[in-house]
Backbone as a printed PyTorch tensor [residue, N CA C, xyz], in Angstrom:
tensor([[[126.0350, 196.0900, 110.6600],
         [126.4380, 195.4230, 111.9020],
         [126.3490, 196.4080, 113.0560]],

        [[125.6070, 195.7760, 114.1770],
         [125.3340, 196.7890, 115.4490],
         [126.5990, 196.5260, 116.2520]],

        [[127.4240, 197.3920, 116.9660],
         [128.3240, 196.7850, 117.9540],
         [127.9550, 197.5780, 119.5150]],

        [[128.0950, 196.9080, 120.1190],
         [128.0130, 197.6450, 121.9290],
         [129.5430, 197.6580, 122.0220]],

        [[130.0180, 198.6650, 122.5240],
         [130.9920, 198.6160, 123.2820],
         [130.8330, 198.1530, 124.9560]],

        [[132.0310, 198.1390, 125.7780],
         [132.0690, 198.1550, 127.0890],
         [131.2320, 199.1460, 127.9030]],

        [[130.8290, 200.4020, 127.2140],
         [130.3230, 201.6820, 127.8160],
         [128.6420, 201.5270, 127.4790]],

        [[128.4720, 200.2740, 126.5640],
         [127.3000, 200.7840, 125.9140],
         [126.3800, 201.6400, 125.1150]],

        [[127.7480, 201.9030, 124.1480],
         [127.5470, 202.8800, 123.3540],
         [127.4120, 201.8310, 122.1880]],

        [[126.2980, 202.4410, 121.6720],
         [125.8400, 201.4430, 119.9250],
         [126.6400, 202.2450, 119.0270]],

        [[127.1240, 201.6820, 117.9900],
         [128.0960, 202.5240, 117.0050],
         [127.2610, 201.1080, 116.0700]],

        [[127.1260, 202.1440, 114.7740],
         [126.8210, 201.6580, 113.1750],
         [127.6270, 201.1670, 112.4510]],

        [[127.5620, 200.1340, 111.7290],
         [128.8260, 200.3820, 110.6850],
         [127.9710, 199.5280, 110.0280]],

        [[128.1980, 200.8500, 108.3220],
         [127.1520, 200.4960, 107.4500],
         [128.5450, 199.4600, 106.1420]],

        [[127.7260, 198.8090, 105.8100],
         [128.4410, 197.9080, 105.3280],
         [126.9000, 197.8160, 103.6130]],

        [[127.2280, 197.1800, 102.4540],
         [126.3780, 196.7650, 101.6810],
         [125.6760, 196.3250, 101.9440]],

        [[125.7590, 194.8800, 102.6960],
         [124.8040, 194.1330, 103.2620],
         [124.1770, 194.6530, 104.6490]],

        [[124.6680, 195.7760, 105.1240],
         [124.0740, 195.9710, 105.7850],
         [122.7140, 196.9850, 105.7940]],

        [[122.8360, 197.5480, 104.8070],
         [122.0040, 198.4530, 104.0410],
         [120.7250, 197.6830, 103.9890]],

        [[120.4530, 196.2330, 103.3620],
         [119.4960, 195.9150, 102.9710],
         [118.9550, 194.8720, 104.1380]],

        [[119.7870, 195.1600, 105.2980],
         [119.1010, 194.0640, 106.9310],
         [119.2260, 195.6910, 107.7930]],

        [[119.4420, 196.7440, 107.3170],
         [119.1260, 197.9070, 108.6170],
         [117.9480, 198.0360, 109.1600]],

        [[116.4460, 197.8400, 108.1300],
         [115.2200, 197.5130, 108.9410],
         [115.4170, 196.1920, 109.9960]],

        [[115.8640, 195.4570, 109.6820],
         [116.4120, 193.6730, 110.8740],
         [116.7120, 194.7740, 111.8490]],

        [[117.9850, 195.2830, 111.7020],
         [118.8190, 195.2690, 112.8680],
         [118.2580, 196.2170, 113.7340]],

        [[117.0240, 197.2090, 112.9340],
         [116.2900, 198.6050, 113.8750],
         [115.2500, 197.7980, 114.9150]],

        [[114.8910, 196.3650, 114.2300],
         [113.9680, 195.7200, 114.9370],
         [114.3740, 194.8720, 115.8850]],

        [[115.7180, 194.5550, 115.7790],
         [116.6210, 193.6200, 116.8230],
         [116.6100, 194.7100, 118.3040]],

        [[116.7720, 196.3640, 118.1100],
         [117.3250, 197.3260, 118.7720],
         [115.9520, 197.6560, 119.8160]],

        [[114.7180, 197.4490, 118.9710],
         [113.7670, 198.2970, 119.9350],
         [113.0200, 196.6670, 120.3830]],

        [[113.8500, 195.7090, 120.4770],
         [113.3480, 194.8170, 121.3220],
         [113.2120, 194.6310, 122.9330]]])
């Protein structure tokens, strides 16, 4: 799961399922 804060700072949080959608979410990022 990607989160933005208010500052716009991206913070990770790796989770199981997130392990196997981190290619998704790298491709959600450099959109």
């Amino acid at each position: 799961t990607f989160i933005i804060d208010e500052q716009g700072v991206i913070e990770k949080i790796f989770t199981p399922r997130d392990i196997k959608t981190a290619t998704h979410g790298d491709q959600i990022l450099s959109l």
